[in-house]
N, C-alpha and C positions, 0 to 999 in steps of 0.2 A: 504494500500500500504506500502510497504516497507520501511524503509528509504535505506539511500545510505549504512548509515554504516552498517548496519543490512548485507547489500546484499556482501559488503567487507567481511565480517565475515562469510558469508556462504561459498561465495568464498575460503578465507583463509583456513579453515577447509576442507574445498571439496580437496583441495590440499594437505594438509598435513597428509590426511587421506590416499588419494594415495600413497604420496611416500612412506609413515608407510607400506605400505600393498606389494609394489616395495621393500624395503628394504628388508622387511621379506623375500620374495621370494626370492630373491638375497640370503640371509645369509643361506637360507636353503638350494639352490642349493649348493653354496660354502662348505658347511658339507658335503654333498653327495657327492662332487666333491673329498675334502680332504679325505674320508674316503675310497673314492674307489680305493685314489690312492696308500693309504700306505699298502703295506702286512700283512697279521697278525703277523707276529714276527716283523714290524717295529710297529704296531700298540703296541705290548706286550714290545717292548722298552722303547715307550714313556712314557705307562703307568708309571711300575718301574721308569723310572728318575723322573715322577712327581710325585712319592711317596721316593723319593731322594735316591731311592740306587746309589752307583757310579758305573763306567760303572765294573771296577771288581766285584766287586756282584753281577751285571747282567749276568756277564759274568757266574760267579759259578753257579747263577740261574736257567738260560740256559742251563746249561753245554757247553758252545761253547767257544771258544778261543778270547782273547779279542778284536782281532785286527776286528775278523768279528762284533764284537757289536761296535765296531768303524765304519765300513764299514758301517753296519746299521743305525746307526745314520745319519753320514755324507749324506746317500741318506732321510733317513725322512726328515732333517735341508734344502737340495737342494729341493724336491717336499713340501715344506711348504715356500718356499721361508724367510728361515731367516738366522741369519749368527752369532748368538751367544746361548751361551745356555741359555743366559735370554729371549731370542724371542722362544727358542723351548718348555719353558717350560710356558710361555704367551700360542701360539699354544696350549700347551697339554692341559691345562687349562679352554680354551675357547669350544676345541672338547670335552672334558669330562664334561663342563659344559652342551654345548647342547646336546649331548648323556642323563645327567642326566635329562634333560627338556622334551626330547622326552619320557623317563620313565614315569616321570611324567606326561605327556599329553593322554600318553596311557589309565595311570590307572584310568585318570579321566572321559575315554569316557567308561570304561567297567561297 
């Protein structure tokens, strides 16, 4: 028979295996949610700032006028919900990490 503590302990782990596997899900929806929401030229924005060109060498990059890679921005920073460009490039960071994760999870299944 079991003891008490043994059974708290499976308990404990039964639970916290759950939420781990609820988190996941959640953080992965959230990826696919963030991704489907930014365009590809917001998506080609983020990128470049989080390889730190400033928005004028995006701008030259582009070839587009700067006020529109302002415009761009401002709507990436509103559907990411953040409000500074230290929270946007946190955002770019954390989506190009799990994009990089997903690479790798692919390569691992082929």
């Amino acid at each position: 028979k079991a003891s008490p503590l043994d059974v708290l302990q499976d308990a404990l782990f039964t639970s916290l295996n759950s939420a781990r596997r609820t988190t996941e899900r959640t953080d992965n929806l959230w990826e696919l949610h963030q991704n489907c929401m930014l365009s590809p030229t917001e998506r080609e924005i983020l990128r470049f700032m989080s390889n730190g060109y400033s928005m004028p060498q995006i701008a030259v990059q582009l070839e587009r006028n700067i006020k529109t890679i302002r415009a761009h921005k401002f709507n990436v920073m509103s559907k990411l919900g953040v409000s500074s460009d230290a929270g946007l490039l946190d955002a770019a960071d954390i989506l190009l990490y799990l994009r990089a994760g997903d690479a790798t999870a692919l390569q691992h299944r082929v």
